[in-house]
Structure formats: C-alpha cells, structure tokens
C-alpha positions, -999 to 999 in steps of 0.1 A, spaced: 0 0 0 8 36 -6 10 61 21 -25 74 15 -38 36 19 -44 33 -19 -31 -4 -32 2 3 -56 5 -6 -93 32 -31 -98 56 -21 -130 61 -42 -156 100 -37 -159 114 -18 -187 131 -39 -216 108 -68 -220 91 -77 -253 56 -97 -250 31 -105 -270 -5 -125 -266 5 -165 -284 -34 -187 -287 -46 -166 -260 -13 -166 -234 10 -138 -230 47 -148 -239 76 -127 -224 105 -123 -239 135 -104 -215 165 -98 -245 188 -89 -213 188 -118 -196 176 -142 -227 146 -158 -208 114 -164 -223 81 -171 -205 49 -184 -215 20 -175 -190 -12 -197 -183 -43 -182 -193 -43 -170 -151 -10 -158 -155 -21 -139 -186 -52 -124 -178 -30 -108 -145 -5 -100 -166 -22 -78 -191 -39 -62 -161 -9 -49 -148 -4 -34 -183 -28 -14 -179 -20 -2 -146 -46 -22 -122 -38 -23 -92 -37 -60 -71 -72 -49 -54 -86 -46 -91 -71 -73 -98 -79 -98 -71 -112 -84 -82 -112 -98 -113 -99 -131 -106 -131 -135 -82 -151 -128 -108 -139 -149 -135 -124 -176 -125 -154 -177 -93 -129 -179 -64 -131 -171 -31 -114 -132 -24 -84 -150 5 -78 -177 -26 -78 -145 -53 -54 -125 -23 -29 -152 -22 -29 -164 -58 -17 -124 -67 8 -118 -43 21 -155 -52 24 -145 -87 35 -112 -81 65 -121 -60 75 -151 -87 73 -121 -117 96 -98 -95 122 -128 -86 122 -131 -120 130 -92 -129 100 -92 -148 83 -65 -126 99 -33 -105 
C-alpha cells in the first residue's frame, strides 16, 4: 500500500518484449535471454498490470472470473507477483 492507503501498481520492468500467443501472453526479456509463457491465469493478471490495475482490481477480477473465493484471489496475486519480480520481470 501507498501512504495514503491506496493499493500500488506493480511495473512491468522496462526492456521486455511480449506479446498475446493462442490466448497466453509470452515474455520475452532480450537482457537476460529468458522467455516465458504464461497460463491463461498468468495472462489475464499479466495484461492487467499493463494497464495499470492495481492488485485490489485485480484480485477483483480473478473472483469474478475464475469464481474464487477473495483469500484464494489474495494469495494467488501476491504469489504471482513475488515469482514475476524474482524473475525481474516487474519493478
């Protein structure tokens, strides 16, 4: 959280190529020389941090459409976000 209490928008990190492959996103980091292939999951919280959601928006989401409990939808998130910044894919 920010200081004012709002949730913060996790950056993509500068650099990376992606596109959307048959409905995944697929990452490619020239730097490093990794490429990643998302789940459709993966994907759908991917492009939301692209444009700029924050993890309340989009734990949000994931309720929604994938008809998960919010604590499931809480943990899935920070799960994925703390893989994507181990692997320098966000700020």
């Amino acid at each position: 959280m920010t200081a004012d209490g709002a949730m913060a928008v996790p950056q993509i990190a500068p650099g990376l190529i992606w596109r959307v492959v048959d409905g995944n996103i697929v990452i490619v980091s020239p730097t490093a020389g990794d490429v990643h292939v998302f789940s459709q999951t993966g994907s759908d919280i991917w492009q939301l941090l692209a444009d700029r959601n924050d993890v309340r928006a989009i734990e949000s989401y994931l309720v929604q459409k994938y008809i998960v409990t919010d604590e499931q939808a809480h943990e899935d998130v920070a799960n994925f976000i703390q893989e994507l910044r181990m692997l320098g894919l966000l700020q």
